[in-house]
C-alpha positions in Angstrom: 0.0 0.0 0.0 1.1 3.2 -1.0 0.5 7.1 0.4 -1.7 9.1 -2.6 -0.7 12.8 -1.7 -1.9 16.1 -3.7 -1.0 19.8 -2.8 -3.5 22.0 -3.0 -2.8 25.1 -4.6 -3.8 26.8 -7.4 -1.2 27.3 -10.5 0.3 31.4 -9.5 0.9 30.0 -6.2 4.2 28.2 -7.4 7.3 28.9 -6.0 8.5 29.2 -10.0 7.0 32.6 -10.3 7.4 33.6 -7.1 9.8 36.2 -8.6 6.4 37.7 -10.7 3.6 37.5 -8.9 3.6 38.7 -5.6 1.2 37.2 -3.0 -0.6 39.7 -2.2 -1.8 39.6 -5.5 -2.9 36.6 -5.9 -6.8 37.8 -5.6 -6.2 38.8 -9.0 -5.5 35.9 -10.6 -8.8 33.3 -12.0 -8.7 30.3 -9.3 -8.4 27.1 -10.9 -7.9 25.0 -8.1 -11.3 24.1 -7.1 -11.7 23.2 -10.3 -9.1 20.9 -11.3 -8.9 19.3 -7.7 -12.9 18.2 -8.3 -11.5 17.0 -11.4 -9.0 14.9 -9.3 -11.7 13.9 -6.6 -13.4 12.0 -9.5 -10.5 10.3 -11.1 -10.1 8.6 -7.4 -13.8 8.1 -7.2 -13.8 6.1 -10.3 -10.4 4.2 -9.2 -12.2 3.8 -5.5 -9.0 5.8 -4.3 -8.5 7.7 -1.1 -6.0 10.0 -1.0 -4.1 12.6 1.6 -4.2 16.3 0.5 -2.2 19.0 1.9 -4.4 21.8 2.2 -3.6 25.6 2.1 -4.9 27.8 4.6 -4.9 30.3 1.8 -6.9 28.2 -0.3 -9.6 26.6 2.7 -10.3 29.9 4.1 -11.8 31.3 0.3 -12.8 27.9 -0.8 -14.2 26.3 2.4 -16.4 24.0 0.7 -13.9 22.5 -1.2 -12.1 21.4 1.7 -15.3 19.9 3.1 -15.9 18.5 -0.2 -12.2 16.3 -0.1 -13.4 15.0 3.6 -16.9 14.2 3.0 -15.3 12.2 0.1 -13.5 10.5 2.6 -9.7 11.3 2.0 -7.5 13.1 4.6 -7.0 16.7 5.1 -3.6 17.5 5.7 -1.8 20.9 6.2 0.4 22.7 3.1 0.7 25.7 5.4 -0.9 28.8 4.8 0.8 31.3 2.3 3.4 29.1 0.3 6.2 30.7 1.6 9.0 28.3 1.9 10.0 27.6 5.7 13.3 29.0 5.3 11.9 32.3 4.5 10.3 32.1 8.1 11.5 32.8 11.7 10.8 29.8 13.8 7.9 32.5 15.1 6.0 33.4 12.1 6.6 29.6 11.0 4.8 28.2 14.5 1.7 31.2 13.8 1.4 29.7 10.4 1.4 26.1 10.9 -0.7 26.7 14.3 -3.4 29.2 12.2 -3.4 26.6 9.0 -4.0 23.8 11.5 -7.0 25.6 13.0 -8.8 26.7 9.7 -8.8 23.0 8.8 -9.8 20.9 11.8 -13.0 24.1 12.2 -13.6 23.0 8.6 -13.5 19.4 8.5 -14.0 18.7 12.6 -11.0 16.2 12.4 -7.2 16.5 13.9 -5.1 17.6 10.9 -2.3 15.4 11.7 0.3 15.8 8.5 2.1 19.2 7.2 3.9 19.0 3.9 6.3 22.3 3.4 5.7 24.5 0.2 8.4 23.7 -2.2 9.8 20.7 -0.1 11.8 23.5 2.4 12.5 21.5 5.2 16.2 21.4 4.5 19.4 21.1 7.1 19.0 24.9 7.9 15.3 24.5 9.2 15.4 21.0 10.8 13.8 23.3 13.9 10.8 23.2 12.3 9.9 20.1 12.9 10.4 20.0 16.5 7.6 23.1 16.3 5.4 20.6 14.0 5.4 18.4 17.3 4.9 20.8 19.4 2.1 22.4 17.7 -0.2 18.4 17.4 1.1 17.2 14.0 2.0 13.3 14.1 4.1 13.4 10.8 5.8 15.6 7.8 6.5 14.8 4.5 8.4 17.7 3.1 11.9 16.0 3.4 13.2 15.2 -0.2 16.7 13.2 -0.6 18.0 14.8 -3.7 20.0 17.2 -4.6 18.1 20.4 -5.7 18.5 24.2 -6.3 15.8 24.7 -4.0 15.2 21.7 -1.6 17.2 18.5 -0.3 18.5 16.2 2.0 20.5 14.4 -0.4 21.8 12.2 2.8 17.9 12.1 4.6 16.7 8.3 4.7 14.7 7.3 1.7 12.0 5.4 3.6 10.1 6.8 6.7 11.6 7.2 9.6 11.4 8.9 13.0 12.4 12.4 13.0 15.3 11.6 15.8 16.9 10.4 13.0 18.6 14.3 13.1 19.3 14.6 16.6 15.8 16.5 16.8 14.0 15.9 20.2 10.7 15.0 18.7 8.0 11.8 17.8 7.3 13.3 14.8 7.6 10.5 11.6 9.2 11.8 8.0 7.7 10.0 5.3 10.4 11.3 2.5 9.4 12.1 -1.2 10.6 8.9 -3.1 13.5 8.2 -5.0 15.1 5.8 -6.6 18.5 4.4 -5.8 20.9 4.4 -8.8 24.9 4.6 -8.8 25.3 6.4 -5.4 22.5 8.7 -6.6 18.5 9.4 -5.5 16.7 10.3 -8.4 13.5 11.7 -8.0 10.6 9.5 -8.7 7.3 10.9 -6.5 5.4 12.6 -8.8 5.2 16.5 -10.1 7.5 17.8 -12.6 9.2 14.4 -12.3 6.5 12.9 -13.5 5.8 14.8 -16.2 9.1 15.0 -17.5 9.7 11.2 -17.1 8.5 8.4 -19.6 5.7 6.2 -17.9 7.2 3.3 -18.3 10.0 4.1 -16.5 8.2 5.9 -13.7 6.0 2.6 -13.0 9.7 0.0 -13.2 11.0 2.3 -10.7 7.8 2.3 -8.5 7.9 -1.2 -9.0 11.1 -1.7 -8.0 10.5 0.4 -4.8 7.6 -2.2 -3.8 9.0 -5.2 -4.6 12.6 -5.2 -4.6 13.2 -3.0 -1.1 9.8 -3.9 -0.3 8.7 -0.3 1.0 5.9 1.9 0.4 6.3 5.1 -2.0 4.7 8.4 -1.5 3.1 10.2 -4.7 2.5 13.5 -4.8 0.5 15.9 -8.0 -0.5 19.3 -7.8 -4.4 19.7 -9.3 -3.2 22.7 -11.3 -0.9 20.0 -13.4 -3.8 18.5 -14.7 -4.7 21.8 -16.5 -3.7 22.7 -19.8 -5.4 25.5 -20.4 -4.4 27.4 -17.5 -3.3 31.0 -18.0 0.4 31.3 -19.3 2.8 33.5 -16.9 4.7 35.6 -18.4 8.3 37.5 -17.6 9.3 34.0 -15.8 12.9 32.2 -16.6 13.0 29.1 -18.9 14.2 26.9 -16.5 10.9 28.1 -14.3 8.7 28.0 -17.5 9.8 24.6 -18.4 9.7 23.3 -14.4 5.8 24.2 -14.6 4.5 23.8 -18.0 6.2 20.6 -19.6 3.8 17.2 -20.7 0.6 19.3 -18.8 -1.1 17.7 -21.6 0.3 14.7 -20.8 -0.6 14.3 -17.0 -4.4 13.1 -16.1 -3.3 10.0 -18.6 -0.6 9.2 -17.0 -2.2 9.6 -13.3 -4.8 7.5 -14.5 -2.2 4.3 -15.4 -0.6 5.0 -12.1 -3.5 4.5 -10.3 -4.3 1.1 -12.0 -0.6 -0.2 -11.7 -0.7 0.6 -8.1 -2.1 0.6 -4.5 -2.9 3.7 -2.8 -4.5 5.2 0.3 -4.1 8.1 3.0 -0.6 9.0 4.3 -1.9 7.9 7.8 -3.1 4.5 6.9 0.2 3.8 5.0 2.2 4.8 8.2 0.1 3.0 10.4 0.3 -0.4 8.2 3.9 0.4 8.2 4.9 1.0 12.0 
């Protein structure tokens, strides 16, 4: 069994053009992500899927029914924070208000513990470990923001692949990691859990590697899709770098078909079900 995870946010929330678009202008962009995350809740409907999503505060507090939507469909609600700022461009103060506040719009929504927090853009790096000891401090059982690559923006190249307990880096905490997947090749992690990788990467690789994962080191993988990457039609950014353009707009077209062999070839449920199966 493996851990279904999608981030809700809506596509001008990225960190890519975070050098364009500045949050508080993010009213005047078209939301999408109600949307394309219905679009999503279907898809799992048809596959009789449950899945964890990582929730904005952002997002729940102007779409409220769309969180309540996700839980009456039965999948977890998990926190994504509230802005999308990356951790490291928070003080340990503004990141315990934001995980604390995001926490509390959910569970008022939903009337469940939000036990998961995913970082925006993956942030939990070396230089922020102390967030996670606030994550446990503030009622959260687990993170999954921990990726082991190497990245211009994110990584733990050395972090465990699998999940593991958070003492794992000398932080005083119960909290578990359940690290974005990778596969093990040459002395390398190459990045296999979904998003860009997913689009960029042939199917048929993707699924051996998955594969592999299950049945050769016989652990469970976490996936991970944004709804907005299901869009093709969404409104085109412009003034952004190619690397940026190419990070956020490659294979869109591509995506729902490939999500929809993935969830055939595969075994999914809630991040909380997965950990619980597996400690």
């Amino acid at each position: 069994m493996n851990a279904l995870t999608i981030d809700v946010e809506d596509y001008f929330q990225v960190e890519a053009f975070a050098s364009v678009i500045d949050p508080q202008n993010w009213k005047d962009y078209p939301s999408r992500v109600g949307l394309n995350t219905k679009k999503i809740l279907d898809i799992l409907d048809e596959s009789q899927t449950k899945a964890t999503f990582f929730c904005l505060g952002w997002v729940a507090e102007r779409q409220p029914h769309l969180i309540k939507e996700i839980a009456a469909r039965g999948h977890e609600i998990a926190s994504h924070g509230y802005d999308h700022q990356p951790v490291y461009r928070k003080s340990p103060q503004t990141f315990r208000a934001d995980v604390k506040e995001t926490k509390q719009i959910l569970e008022d929504l939903t009337g469940k513990p939000v036990s998961g927090y995913r970082a925006p853009t993956y942030s939990i790096t070396k230089k922020t470990l102390w967030a996670l000891e606030i994550l446990a401090e503030e009622g959260y059982r687990y993170d999954s923001s921990i990726f082991p690559i190497k990245h211009d923006l994110y990584g733990i190249p050395d972090a465990p692949r699998f999940p593991f307990n958070i003492n794992t880096f000398h932080v005083k905490t119960k909290l578990i990691e359940f690290p974005l997947t990778t596969l093990r090749i040459l002395n390398l992690n190459i990045p296999i859990a979904g998003g860009g990788y997913f689009r960029l990467f042939p199917y048929t690789f993707i699924k051996k590697a998955l594969r592999h994962i299950n049945n050769k080191e016989k652990q469970p993988f976490i996936f991970y899709l944004h709804p907005w990457e299901l869009d093709p039609n969404q409104p085109r950014i412009n003034h952004i770098s190619w690397r940026s353009r190419f990070r956020h707009y490659v294979n869109l077209d591509k995506t729902e078909g490939k999500f929809r062999k993935l969830l055939s070839d595969f075994r999914f449920s809630t991040v909380l079900e997965v950990l619980s199966i597996k400690f």
